[in-house]
C-alpha positions in Angstrom: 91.6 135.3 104.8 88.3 136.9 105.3 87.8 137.0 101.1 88.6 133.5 100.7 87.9 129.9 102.3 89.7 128.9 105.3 92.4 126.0 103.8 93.3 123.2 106.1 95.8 121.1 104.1 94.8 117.9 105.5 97.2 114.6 104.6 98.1 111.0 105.7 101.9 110.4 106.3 104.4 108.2 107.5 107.1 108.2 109.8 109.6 109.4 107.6 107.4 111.8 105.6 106.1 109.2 103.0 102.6 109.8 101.0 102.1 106.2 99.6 100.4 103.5 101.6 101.3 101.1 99.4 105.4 101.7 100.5 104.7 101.8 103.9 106.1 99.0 106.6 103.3 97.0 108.6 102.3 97.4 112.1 101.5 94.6 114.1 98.3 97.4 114.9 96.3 98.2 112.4 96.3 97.6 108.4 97.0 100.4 105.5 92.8 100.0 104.9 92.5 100.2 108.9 94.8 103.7 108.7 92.6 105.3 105.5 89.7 104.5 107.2 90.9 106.9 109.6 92.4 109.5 107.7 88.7 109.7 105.8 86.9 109.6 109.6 89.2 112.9 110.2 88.3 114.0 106.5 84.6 114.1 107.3 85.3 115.7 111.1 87.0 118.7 109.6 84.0 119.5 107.7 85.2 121.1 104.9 82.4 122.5 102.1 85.2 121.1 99.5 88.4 119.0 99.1 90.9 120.0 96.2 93.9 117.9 94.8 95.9 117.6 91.5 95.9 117.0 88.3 97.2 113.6 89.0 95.4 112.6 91.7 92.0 113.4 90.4 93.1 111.6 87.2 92.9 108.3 89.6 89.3 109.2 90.1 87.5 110.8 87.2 89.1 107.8 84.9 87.1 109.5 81.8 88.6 109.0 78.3 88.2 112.1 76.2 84.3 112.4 74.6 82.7 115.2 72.0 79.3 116.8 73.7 76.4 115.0 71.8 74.6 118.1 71.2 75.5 122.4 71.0 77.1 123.8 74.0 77.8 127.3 74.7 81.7 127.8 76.1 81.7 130.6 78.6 84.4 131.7 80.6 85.6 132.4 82.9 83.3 130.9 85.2 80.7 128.2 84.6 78.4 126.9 87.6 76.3 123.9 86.5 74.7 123.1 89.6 74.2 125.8 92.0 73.5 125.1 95.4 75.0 121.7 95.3 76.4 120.4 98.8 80.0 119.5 98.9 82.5 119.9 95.9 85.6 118.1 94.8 87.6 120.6 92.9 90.7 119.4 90.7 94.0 122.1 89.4 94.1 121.2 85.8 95.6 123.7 84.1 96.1 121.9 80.3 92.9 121.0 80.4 94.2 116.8 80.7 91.2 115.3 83.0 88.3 113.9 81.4 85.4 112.3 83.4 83.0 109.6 83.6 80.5 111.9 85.5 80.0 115.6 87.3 80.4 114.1 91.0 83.0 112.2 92.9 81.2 110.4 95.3 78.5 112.6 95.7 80.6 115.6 96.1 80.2 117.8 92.7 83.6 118.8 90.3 84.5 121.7 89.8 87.7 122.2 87.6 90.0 125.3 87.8 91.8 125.6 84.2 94.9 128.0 82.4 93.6 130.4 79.9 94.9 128.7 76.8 92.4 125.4 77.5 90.8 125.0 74.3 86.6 126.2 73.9 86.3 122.0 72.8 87.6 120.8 75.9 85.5 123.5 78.3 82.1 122.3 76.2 83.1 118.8 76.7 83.1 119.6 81.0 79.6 121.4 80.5 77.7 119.0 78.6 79.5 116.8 81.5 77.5 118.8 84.0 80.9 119.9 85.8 81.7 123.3 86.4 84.8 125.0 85.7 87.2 128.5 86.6 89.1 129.8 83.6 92.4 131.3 85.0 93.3 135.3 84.0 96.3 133.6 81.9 98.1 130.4 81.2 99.2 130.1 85.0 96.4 130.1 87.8 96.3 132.9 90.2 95.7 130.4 93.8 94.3 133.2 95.3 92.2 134.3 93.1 90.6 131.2 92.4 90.1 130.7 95.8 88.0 134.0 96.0 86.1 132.6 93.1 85.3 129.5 95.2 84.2 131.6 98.1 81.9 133.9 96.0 80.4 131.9 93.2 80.1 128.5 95.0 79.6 129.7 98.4 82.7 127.5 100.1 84.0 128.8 103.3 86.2 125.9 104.4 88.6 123.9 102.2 90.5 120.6 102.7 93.8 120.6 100.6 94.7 117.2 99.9 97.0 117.0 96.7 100.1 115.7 96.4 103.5 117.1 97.6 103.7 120.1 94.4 100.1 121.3 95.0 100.3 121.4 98.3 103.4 123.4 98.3 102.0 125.8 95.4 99.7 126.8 98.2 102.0 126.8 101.3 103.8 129.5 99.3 101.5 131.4 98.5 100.3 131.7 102.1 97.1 130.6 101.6 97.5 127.3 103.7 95.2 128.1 107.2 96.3 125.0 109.2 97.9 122.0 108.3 96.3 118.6 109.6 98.7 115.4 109.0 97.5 111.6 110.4 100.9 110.0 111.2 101.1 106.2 110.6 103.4 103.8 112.7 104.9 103.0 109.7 108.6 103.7 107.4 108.9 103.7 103.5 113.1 104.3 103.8 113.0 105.1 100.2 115.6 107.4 98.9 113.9 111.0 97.5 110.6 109.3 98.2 107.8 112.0 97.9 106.7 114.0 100.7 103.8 116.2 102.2 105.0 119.6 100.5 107.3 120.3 98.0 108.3 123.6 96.3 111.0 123.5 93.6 114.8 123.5 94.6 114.3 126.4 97.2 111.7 124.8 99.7 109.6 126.3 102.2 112.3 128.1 104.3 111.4 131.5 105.6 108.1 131.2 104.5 105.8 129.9 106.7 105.9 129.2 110.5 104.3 125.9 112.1 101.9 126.4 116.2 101.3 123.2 117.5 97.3 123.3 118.3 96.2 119.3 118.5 98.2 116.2 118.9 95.4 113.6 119.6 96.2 109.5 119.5 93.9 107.8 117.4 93.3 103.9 117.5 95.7 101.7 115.4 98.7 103.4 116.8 97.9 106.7 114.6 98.9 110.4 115.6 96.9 112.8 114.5 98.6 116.2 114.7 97.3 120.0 113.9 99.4 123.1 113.1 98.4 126.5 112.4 99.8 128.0 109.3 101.5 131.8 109.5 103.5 133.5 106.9 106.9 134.0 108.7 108.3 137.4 109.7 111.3 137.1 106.8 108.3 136.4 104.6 105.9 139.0 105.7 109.0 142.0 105.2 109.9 141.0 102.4 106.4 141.0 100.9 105.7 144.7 102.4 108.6 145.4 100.3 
């Protein structure tokens, strides 16, 4: 881990493993803003020097429509840093090159997007004359890992909250480059049938691939759990990687 940032996958779930407030049951408790007031309380305790999600989800927040640079704008790949030294970043998996933004920050918190190799030069000058900075993949398909190193080395982040939705997530429990996993537990139910959960990866799951520690289980108000896992590679996973 020692060449990349520490990754705490850090989410807000129900009962029965639902990611969508808006689905969720009510407690006579606490209310769904009462319950992401708390999840963003634990977001800001962990202390991460970044937070990364999705395509998707960071679509819900840059809410940009696509826009020519005004002026000349040198492309370069595969690494672009428009403001160095900048505090905290919110960094967005977009491999096609889909998000477009209304401006470089997110909350205060600077973007930094990590793109495939086939993104088109018009769409990488349209995130520099943005002021955002961006990571051009090796190939079409991003390397996790290596990106991660990037992060560590050219934007100086040691500690990393993972907060995407169910595919990211799992992308990055599967690789084995998930450090802990942090999940607030709300009293509530969503009962939906193939309803969306924490971490998914494709038809064969998670099995055999990573092994849960129980580190923190610590009641917060509102009737919320919060509870803390270190993340290992199993011992079926590590042989057959030494293979």
């Amino acid at each position: 881990m020692n060449d990349r940032p520490k990754v705490i996958c850090h989410m807000m779930s129900s009962i029965d493993g639902g990611l969508h407030p808006s689905r969720y049951t009510q407690s006579p408790n606490g209310t769904v803003q009462d319950w992401h007031e708390a999840y963003e309380a634990v977001h800001e305790a962990l202390a991460g020097d970044a937070w990364l999600v999705g395509r998707v989800t960071m679509a819900e927040m840059a809410k940009g429509e696509p826009h020519r640079p005004s002026g000349p704008v040198s492309v370069e790949r595969p690494l672009h840093v428009a403001r160095p030294g900048t505090g905290k970043y919110a960094i967005a998996i977009d491999r096609s090159g889909k998000l477009h933004f209304r401006k470089p920050d997110i909350n205060g918190d600077a973007v930094i997007v990590v793109l495939g190799s086939d993104v088109p030069d018009e769409h990488i000058a349209e995130l520099a004359a943005d002021g955002i900075s961006y990571i051009v993949a090796d190939g079409p398909e991003i390397d996790l890992a290596q990106a991660l190193r990037t992060l560590r080395v050219a934007f100086g982040i040691e500690s990393l909250l993972l907060e995407g939705g169910a595919g990211i997530n799992g992308s990055f429990f599967a690789a084995g480059l998930v450090d802990e996993l942090s999940v607030i537990v709300a009293p509530a139910i969503v009962g939906r049938v193939n309803e969306q959960g924490i971490v998914a990866h494709g038809d064969e799951g998670l099995a055999g691939k990573v092994q849960l520690s129980l580190i923190g289980a610590e009641p917060l108000e509102h009737d919320l759990l919060h509870l803390r896992y270190a993340v290992t590679a199993s011992q079926t996973d590590k042989q057959c990687a030494a293979r």
